[in-house]
N, CA, C and O atoms as a GROMACS GRO file, in nm:
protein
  464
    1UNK      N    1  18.183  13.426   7.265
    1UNK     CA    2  18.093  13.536   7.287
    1UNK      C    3  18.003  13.506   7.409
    1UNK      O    4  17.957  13.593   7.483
    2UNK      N    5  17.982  13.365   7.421
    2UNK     CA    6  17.873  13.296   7.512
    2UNK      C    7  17.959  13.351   7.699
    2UNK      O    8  17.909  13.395   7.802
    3UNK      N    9  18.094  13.318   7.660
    3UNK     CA   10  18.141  13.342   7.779
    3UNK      C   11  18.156  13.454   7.816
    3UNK      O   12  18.139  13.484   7.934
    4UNK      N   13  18.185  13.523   7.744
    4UNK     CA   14  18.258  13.688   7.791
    4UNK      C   15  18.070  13.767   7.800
    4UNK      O   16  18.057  13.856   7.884
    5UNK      N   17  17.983  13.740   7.742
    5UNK     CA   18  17.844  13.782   7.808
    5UNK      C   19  17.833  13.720   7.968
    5UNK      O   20  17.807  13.804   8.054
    6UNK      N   21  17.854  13.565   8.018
    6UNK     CA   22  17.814  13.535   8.101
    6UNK      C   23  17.882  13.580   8.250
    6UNK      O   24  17.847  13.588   8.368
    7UNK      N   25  18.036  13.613   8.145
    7UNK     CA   26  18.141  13.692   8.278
    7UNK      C   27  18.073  13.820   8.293
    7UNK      O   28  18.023  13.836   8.404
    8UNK      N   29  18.054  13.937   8.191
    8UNK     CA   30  17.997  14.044   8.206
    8UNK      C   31  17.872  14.070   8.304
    8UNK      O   32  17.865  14.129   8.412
    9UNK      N   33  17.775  14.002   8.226
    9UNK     CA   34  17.608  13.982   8.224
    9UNK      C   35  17.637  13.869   8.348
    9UNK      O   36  17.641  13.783   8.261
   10UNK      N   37  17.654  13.814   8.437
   10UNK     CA   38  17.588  13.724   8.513
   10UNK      C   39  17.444  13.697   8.546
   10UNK      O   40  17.386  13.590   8.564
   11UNK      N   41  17.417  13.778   8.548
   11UNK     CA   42  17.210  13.745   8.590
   11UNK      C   43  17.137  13.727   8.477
   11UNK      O   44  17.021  13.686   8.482
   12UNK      N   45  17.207  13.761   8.349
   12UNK     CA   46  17.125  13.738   8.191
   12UNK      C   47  17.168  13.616   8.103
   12UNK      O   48  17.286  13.593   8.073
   13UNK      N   49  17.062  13.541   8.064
   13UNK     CA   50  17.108  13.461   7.973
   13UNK      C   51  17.135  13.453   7.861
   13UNK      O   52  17.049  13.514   7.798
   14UNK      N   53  17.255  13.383   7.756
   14UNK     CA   54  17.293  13.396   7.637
   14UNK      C   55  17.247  13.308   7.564
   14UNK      O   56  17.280  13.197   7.604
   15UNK      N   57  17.186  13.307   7.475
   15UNK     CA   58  17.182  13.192   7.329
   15UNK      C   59  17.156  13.234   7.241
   15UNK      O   60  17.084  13.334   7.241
   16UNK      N   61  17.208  13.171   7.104
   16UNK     CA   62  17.200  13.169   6.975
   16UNK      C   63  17.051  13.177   6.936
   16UNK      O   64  16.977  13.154   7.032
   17UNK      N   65  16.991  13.202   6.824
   17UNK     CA   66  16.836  13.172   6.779
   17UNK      C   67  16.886  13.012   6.716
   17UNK      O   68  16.998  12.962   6.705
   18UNK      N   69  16.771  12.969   6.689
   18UNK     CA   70  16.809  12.851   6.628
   18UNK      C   71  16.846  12.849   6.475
   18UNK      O   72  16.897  12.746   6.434
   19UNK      N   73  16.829  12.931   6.405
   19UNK     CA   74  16.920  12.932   6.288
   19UNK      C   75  17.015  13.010   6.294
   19UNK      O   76  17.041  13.049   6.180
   20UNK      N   77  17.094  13.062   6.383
   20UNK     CA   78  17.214  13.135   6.389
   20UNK      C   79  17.213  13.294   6.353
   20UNK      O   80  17.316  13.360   6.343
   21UNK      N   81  17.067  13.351   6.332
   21UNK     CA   82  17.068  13.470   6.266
   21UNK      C   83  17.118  13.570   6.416
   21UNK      O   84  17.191  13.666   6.391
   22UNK      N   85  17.088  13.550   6.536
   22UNK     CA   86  17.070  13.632   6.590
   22UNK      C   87  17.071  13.591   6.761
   22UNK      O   88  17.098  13.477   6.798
   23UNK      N   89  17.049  13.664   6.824
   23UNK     CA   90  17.072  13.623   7.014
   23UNK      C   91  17.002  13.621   7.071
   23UNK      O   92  16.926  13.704   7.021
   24UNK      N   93  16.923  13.559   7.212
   24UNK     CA   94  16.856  13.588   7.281
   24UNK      C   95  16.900  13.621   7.368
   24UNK      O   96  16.976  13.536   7.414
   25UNK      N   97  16.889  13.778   7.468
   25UNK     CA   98  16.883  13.786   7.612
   25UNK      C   99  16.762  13.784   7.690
   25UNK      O  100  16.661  13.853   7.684
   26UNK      N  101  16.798  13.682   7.769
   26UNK     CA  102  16.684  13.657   7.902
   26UNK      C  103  16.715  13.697   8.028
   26UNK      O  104  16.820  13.761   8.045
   27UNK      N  105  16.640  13.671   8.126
   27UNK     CA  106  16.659  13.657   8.276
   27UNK      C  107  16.523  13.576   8.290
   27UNK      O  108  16.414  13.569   8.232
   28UNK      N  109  16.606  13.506   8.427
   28UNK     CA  110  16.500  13.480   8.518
   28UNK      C  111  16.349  13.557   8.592
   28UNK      O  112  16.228  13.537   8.604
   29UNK      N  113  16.461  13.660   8.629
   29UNK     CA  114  16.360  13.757   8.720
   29UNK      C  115  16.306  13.864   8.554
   29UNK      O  116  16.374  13.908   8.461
   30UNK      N  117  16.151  13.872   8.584
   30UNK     CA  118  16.160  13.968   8.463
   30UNK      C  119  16.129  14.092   8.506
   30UNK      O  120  16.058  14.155   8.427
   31UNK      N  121  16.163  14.153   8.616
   31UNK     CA  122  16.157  14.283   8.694
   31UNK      C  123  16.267  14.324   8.647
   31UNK      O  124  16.258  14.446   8.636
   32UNK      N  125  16.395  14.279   8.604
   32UNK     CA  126  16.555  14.309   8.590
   32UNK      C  127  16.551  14.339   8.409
   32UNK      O  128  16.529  14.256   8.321
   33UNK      N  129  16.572  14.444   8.399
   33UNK     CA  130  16.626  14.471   8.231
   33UNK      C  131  16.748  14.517   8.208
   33UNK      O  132  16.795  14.601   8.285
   34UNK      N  133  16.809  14.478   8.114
   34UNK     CA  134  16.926  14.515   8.077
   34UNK      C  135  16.970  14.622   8.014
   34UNK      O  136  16.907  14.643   7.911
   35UNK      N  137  17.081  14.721   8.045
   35UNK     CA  138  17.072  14.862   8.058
   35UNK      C  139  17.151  14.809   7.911
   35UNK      O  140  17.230  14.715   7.899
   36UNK      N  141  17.099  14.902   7.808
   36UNK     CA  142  17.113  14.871   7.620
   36UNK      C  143  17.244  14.964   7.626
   36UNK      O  144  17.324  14.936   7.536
   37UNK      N  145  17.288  15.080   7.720
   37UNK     CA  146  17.413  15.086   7.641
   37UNK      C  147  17.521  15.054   7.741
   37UNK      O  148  17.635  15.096   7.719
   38UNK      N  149  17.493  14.976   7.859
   38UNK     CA  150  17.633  14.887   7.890
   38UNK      C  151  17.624  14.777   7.809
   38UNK      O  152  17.729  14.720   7.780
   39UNK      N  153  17.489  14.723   7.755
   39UNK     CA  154  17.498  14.642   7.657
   39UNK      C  155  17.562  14.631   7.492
   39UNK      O  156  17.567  14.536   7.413
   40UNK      N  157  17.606  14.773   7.481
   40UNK     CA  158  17.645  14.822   7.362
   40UNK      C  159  17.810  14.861   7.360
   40UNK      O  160  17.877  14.858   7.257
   41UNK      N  161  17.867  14.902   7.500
   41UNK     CA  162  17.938  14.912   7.554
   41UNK      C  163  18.055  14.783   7.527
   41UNK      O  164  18.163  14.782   7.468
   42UNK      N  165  17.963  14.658   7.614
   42UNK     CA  166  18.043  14.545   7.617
   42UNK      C  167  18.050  14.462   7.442
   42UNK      O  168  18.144  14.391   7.408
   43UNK      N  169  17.952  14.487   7.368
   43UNK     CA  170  17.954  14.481   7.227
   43UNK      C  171  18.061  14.522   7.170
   43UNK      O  172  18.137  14.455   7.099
   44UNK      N  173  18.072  14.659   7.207
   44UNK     CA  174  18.224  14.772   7.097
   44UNK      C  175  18.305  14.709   7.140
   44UNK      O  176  18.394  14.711   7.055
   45UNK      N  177  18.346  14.631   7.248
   45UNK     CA  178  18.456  14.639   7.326
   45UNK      C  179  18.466  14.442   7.314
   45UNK      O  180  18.576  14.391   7.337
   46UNK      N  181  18.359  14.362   7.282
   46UNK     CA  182  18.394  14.264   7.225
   46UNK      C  183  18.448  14.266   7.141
   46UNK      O  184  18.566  14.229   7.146
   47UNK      N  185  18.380  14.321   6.996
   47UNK     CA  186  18.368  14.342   6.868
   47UNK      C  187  18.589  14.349   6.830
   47UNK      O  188  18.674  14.276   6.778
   48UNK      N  189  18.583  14.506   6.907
   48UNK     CA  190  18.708  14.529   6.900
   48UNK      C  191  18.832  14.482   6.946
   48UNK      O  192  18.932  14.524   6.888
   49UNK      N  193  18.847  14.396   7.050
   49UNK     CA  194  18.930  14.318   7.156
   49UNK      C  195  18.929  14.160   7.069
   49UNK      O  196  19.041  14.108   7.066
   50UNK      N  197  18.857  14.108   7.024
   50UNK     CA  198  18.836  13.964   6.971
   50UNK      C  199  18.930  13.966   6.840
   50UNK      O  200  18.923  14.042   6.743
   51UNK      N  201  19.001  13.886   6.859
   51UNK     CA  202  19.062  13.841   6.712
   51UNK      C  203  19.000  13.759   6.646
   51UNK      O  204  18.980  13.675   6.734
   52UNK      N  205  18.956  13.720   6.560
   52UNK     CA  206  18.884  13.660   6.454
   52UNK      C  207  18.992  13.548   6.382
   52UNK      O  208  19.095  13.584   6.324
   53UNK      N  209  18.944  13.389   6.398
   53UNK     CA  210  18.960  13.325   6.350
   53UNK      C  211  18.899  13.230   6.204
   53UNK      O  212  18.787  13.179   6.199
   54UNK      N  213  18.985  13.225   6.114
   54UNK     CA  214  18.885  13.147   6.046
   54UNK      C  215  18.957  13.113   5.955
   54UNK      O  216  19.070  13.162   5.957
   55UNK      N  217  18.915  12.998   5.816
   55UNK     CA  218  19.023  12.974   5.691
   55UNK      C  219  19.115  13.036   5.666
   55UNK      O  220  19.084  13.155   5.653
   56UNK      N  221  19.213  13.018   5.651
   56UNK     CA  222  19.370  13.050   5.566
   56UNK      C  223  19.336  13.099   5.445
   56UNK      O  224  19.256  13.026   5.385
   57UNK      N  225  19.362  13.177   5.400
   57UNK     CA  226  19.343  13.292   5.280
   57UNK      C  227  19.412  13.229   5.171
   57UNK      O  228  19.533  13.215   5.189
   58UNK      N  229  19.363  13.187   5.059
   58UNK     CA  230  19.483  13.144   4.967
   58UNK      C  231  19.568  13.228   4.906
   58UNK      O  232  19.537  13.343   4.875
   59UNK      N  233  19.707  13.164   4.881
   59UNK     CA  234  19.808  13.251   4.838
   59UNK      C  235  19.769  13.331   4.733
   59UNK      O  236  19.669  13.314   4.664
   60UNK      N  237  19.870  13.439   4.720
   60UNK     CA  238  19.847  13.506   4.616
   60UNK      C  239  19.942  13.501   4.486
   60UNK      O  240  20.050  13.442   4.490
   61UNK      N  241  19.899  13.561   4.382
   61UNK     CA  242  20.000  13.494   4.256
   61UNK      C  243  20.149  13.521   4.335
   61UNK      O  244  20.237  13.436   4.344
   62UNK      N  245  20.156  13.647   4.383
   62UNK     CA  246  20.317  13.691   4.398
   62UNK      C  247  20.378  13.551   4.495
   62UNK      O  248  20.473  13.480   4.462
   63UNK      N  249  20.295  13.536   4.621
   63UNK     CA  250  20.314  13.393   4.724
   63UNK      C  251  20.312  13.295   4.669
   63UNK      O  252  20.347  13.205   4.745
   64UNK      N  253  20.279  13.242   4.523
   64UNK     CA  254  20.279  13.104   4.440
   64UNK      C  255  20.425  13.132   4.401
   64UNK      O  256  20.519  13.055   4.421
   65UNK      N  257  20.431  13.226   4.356
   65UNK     CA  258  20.551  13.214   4.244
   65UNK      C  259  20.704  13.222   4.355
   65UNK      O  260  20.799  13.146   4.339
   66UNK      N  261  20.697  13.318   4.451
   66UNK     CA  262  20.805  13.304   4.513
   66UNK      C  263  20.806  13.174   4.630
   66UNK      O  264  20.895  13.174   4.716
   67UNK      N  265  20.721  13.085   4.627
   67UNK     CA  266  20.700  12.947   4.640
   67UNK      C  267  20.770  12.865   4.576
   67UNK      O  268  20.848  12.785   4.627
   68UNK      N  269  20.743  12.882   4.446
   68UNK     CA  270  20.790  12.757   4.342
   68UNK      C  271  20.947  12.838   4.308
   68UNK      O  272  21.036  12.767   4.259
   69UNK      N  273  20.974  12.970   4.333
   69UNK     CA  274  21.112  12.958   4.284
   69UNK      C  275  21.156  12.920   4.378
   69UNK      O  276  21.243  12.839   4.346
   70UNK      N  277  21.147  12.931   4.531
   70UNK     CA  278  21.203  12.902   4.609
   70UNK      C  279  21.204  12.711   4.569
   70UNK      O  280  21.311  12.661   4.536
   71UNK      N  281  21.128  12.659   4.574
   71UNK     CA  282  21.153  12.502   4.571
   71UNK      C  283  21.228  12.494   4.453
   71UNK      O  284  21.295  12.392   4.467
   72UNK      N  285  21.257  12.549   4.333
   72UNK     CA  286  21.295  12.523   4.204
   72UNK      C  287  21.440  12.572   4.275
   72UNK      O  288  21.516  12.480   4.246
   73UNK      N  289  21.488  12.634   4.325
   73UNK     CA  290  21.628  12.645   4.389
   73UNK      C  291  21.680  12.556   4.499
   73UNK      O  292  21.797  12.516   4.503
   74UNK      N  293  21.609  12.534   4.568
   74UNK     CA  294  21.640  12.405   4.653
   74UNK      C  295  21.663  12.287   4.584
   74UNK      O  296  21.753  12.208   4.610
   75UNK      N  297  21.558  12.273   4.472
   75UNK     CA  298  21.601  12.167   4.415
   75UNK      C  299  21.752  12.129   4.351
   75UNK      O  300  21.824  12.030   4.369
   76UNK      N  301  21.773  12.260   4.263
   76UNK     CA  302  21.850  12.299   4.217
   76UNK      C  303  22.036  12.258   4.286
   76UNK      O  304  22.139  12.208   4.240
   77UNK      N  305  21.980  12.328   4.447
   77UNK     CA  306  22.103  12.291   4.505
   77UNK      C  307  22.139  12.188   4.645
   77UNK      O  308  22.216  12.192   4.741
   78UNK      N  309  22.008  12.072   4.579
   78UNK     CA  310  22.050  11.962   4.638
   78UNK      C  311  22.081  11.914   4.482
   78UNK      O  312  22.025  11.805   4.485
   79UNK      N  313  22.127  11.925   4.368
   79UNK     CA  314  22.182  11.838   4.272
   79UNK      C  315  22.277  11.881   4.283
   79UNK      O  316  22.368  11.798   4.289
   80UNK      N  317  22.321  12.034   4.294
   80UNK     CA  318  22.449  12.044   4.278
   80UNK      C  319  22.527  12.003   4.425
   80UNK      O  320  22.641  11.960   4.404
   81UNK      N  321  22.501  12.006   4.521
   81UNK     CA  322  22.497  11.891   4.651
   81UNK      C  323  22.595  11.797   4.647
   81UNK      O  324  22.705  11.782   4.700
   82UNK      N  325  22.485  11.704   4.528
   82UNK     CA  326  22.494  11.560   4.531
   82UNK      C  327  22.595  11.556   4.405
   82UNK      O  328  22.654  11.448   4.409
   83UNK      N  329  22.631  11.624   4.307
   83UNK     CA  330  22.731  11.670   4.208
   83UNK      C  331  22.855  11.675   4.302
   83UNK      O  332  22.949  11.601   4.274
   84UNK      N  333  22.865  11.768   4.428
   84UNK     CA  334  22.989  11.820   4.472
   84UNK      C  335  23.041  11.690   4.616
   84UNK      O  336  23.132  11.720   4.694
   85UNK      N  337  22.971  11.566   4.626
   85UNK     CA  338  23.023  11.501   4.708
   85UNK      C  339  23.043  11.374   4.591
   85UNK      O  340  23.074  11.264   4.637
   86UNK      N  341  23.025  11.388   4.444
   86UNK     CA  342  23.033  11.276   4.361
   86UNK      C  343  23.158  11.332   4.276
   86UNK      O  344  23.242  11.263   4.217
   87UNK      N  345  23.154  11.436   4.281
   87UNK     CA  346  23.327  11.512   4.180
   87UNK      C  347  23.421  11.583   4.283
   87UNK      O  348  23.372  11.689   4.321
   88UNK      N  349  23.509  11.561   4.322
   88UNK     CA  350  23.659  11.635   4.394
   88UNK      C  351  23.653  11.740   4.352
   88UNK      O  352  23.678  11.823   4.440
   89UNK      N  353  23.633  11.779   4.266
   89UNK     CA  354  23.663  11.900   4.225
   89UNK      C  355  23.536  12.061   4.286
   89UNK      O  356  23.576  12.175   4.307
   90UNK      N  357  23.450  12.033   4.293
   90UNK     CA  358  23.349  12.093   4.389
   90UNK      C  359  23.284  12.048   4.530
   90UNK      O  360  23.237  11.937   4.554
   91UNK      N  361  23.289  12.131   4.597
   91UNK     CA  362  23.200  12.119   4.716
   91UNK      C  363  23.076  12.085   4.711
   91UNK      O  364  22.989  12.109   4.626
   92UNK      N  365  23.074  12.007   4.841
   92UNK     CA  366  22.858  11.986   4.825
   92UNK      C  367  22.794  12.011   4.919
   92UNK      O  368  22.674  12.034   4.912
   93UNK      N  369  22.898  12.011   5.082
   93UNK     CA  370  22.755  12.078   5.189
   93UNK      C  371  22.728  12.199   5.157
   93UNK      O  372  22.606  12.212   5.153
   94UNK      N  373  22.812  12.347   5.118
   94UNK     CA  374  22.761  12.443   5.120
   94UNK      C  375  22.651  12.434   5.051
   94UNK      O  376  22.563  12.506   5.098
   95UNK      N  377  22.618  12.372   4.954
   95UNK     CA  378  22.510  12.393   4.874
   95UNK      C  379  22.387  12.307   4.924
   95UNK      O  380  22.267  12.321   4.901
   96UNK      N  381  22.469  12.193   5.014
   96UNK     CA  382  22.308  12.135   5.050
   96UNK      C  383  22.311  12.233   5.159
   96UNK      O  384  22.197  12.276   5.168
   97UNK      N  385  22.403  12.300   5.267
   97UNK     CA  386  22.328  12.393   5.347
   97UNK      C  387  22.238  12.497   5.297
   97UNK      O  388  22.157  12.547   5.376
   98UNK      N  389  22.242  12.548   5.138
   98UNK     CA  390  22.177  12.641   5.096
   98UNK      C  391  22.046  12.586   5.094
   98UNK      O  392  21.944  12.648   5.122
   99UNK      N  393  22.056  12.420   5.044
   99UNK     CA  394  21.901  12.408   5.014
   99UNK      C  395  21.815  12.418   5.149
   99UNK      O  396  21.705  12.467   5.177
  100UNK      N  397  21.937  12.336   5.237
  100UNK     CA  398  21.843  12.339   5.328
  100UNK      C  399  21.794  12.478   5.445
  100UNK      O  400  21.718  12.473   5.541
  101UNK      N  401  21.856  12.567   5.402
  101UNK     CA  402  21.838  12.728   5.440
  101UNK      C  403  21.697  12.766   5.372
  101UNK      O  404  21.611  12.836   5.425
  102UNK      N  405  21.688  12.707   5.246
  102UNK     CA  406  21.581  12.777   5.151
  102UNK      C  407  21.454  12.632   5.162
  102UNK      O  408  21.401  12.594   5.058
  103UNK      N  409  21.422  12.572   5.285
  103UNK     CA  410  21.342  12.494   5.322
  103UNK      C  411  21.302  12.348   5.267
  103UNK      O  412  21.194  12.290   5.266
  104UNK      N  413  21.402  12.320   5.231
  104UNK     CA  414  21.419  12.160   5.130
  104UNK      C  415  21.395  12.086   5.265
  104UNK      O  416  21.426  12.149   5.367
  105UNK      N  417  21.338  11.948   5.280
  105UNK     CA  418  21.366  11.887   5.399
  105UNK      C  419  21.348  11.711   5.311
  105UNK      O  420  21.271  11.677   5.221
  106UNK      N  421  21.432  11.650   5.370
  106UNK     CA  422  21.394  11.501   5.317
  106UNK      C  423  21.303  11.419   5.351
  106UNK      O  424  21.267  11.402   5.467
  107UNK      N  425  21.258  11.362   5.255
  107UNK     CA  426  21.097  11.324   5.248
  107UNK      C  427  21.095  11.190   5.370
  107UNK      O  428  21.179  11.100   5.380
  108UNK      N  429  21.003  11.206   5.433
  108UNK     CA  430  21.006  11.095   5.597
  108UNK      C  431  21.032  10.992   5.533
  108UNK      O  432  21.038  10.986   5.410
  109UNK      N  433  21.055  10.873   5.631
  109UNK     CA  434  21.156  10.808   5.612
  109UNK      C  435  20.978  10.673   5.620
  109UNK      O  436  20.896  10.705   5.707
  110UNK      N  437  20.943  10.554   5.537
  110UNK     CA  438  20.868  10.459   5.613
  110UNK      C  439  20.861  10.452   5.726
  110UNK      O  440  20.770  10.500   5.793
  111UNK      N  441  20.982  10.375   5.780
  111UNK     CA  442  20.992  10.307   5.880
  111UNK      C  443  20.993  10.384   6.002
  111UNK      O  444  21.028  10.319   6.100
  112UNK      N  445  20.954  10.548   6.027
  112UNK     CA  446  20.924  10.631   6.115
  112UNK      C  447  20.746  10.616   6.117
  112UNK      O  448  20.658  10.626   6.031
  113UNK      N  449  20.747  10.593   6.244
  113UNK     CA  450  20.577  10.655   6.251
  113UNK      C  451  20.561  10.784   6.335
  113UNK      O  452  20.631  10.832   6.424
  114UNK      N  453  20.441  10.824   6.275
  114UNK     CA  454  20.383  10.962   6.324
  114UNK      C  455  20.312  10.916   6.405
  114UNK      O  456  20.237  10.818   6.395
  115UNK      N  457  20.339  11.023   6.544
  115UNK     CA  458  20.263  10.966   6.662
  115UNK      C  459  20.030  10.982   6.624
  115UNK      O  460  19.949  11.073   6.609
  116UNK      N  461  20.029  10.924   6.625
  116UNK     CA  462  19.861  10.949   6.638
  116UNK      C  463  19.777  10.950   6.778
  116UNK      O  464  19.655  10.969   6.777
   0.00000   0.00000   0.00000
């Protein structure tokens, strides 16, 4: 907000109050006032143009549950996987390709490090 006032506003200064409630505009020169509805102007047009960042929303029941079925099927078909490369009689990549379609991934390895 600090910037897009100082690109706008060049001759006015921006700051916070000290408990965050609210803004100060200044100037140097105090002959110069600031015209309130280009000031209101560049407000709507912050307000509306800014995407808003902030915490991740927690899931919702429907996003838990089609979560856990999804892992409860992956699981599912890395056994039958590991079933179909241990019996001749069934296949096992298609099914580990399923798991790994439905976001199974194998758990890191120790002896890899993560860059820091």
């Amino acid at each position: 907000m600090q910037s897009s006032f100082a690109y706008c506003f060049p001759k006015y200064n921006f700051r916070f109050t000290y408990d965050c409630s609210g803004v100060l505009i200044s100037s140097s020169d105090s002959s110069q006032q600031i015209n309130p509805g280009e000031l209101e102007v560049w407000l709507i047009q912050f307000l509306e143009e800014t995407v808003a960042f902030g915490p991740r929303l927690p899931p919702t029941r429907q996003e838990r549950l089609n979560q856990q079925i999804c892992e409860i099927t992956a699981q599912t078909m890395i056994v039958l996987a590991i079933l179909g490369w241990i019996l001749p009689v069934m296949p096992g990549t298609p099914f580990f390709l399923a798991a790994w379609a439905l976001g199974w991934r194998p758990p890191e390895s120790k002896h890899i490090r993560s860059a820091e």
